[in-house]
C-alpha positions in Angstrom: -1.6 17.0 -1.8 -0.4 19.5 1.1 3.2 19.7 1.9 2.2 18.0 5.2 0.0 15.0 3.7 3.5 14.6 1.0 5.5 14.5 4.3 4.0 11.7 5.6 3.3 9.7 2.5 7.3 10.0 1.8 7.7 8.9 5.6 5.2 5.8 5.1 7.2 5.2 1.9 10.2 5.1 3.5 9.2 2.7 6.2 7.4 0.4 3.9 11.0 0.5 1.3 13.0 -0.3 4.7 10.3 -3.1 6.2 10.6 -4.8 2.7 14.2 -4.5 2.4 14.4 -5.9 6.0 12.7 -8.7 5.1 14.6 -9.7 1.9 18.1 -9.5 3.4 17.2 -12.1 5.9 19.3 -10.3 8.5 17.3 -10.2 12.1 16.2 -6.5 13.1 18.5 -5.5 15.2 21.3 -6.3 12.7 19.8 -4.2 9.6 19.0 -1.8 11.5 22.7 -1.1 13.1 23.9 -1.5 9.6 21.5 0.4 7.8 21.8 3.0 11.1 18.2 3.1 11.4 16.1 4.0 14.6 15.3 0.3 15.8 12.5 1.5 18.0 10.9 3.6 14.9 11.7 0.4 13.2 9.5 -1.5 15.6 7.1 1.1 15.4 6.8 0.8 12.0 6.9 -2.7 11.4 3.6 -3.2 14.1 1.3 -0.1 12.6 1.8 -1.1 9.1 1.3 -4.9 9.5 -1.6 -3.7 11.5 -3.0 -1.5 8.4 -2.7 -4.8 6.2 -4.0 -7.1 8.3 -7.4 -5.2 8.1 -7.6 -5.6 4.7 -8.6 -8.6 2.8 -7.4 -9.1 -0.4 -9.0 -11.3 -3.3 -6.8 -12.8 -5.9 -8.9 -12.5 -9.2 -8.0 -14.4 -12.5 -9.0 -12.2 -15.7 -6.7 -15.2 -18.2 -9.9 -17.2 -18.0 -11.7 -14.2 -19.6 -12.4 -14.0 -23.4 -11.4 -11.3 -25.4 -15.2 -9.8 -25.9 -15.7 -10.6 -22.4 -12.5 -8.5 -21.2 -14.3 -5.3 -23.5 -17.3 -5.7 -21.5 -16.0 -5.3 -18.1 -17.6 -3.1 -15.8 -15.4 -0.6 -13.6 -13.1 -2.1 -10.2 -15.6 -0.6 -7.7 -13.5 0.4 -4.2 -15.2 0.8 -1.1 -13.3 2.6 1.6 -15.4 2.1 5.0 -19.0 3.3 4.5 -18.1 6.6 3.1 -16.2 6.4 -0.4 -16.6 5.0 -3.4 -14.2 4.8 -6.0 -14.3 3.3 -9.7 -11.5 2.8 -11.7 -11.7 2.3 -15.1 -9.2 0.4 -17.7 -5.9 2.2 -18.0 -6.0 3.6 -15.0 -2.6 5.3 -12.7 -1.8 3.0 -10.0 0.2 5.8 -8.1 -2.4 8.1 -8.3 -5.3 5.4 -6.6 -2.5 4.6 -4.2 -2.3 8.2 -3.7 -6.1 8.9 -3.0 -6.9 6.1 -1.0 -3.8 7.0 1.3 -5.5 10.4 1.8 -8.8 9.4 2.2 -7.8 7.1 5.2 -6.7 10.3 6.6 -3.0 9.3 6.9 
């Protein structure tokens, strides 16, 4: 990863840890943001263009307890699909930080 492309993945981390916090103190915006002296109209930025990123995707819950034992060392790979262009298969064990990591560059963010 570039220094620029870890620059904004630490800003969209930031943002994301401050949205969530936000939301469990149960304080309105304006509020956490004077008392966590945060930018309210980067704030409001924020808030908008990453609800907008997760409201385009669709997630599926998927229960695996139903699954036998033989059945669970059978499983094929999670295939991703990222628009037309990539494909990604992760296998058991995978790093969770690192998918997050690749799919955040491959959106081109």
């Amino acid at each position: 990863m570039t220094p620029k492309q870890q620059g904004r993945f630490e800003k969209r981390q930031y943002w994301e840890d401050q949205i969530q916090k936000w939301q469990e103190s149960g304080l309105n915006q304006t509020t956490y943001c004077k008392l966590h002296q945060i930018d309210r109209h980067g704030f409001v930025y924020w808030k908008k263009r990453l609800s907008t990123e997760r409201s385009a995707t669709s997630l599926v819950e998927v229960s695996l307890n139903r699954l036998s034992h033989e059945d669970n060392l059978s499983l094929s790979p999670l295939r991703l699909l990222i628009g037309k262009r990539y494909r990604i298969e992760v296998e058991k064990g995978f790093d969770a930080a690192t998918l997050h990591h690749l799919i955040y560059i491959l959106e081109g963010r």
